[in-house]
C-alpha positions as CSV (number, residue, x, y, z in Angstrom):
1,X,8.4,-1.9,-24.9
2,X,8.8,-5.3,-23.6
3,X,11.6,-7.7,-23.5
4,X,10.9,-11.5,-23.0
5,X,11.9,-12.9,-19.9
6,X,12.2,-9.6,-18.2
7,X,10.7,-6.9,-16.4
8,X,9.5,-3.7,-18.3
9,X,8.1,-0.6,-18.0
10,X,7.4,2.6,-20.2
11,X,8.2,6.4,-20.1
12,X,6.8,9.1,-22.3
13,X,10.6,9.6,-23.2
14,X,13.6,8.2,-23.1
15,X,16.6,9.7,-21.1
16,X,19.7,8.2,-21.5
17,X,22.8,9.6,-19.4
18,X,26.8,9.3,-19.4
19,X,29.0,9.6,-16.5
20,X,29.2,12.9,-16.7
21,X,25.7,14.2,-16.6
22,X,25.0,14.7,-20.1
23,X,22.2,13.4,-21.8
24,X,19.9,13.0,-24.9
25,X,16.0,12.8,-24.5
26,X,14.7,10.6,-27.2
27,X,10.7,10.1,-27.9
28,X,9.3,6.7,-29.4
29,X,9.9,7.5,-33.0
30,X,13.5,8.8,-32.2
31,X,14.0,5.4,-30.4
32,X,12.9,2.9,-32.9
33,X,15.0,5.0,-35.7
34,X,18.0,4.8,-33.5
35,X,17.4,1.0,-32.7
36,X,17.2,0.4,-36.6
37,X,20.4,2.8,-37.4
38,X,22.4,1.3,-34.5
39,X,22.5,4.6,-32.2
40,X,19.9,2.7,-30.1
41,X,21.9,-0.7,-28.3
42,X,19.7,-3.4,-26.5
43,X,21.9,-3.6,-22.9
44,X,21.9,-7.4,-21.2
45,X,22.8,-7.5,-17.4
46,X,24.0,-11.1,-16.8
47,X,24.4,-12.4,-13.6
48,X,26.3,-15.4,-12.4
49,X,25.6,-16.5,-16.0
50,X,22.0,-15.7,-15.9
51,X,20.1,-13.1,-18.0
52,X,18.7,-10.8,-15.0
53,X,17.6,-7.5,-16.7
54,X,17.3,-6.2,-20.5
55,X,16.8,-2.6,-21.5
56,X,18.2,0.1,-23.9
57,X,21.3,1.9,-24.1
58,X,22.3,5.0,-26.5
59,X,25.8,4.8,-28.1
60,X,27.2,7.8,-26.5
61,X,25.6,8.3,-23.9
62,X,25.9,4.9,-21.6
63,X,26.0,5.2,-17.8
64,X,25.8,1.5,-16.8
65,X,29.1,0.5,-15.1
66,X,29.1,2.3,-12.5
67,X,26.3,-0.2,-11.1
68,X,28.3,-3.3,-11.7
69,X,28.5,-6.0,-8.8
70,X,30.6,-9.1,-8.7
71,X,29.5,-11.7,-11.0
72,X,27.6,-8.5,-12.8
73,X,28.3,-8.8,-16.9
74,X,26.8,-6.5,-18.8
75,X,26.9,-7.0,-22.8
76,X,25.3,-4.4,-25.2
77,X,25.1,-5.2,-29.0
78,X,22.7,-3.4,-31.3
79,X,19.1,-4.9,-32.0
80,X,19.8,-5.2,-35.8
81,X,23.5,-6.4,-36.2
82,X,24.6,-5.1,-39.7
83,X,25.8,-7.4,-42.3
84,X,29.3,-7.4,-43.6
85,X,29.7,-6.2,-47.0
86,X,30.3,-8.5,-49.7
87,X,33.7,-7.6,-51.8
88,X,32.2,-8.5,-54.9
């Protein structure tokens, strides 16, 4: 997977990790599934106000701040934002 403008790499799975050492392995399938349903998040290190790095994040299982430097901000939003519903 590739993001524009930024570095990439692949694995044959996806780990993702929280603080306290728990995890979830995911495989490519699992990934794109969680990306449409919002489980999946697309994580954005900006630094001094420039994109420097893009990758993916699972919902409960994020382990990014501890990595944080000054001028480090990190924003994670989900690839496909969901639409409000109408009232009608």
């Amino acid at each position: 997977m590739e993001f524009e403008g930024t570095p990439w790499h692949c694995h044959d799975d996806l780990v993702f990790s929280d603080p306290h050492g728990y995890y979830i392995e995911m495989n490519y399938f699992d990934v794109l599934t969680g990306l449409a349903e919002g489980t999946v998040l697309v994580c954005e290190l900006w630094t001094n106000g420039t994109l420097s790095d893009r990758w993916l994040v699972h919902r409960d299982y994020v382990d990014e701040f501890r990595h944080l430097q000054i001028g480090d901000e990190i924003r994670i939003r989900p690839l496909c934002p969901k639409k409000p519903r109408s009232s009608q």
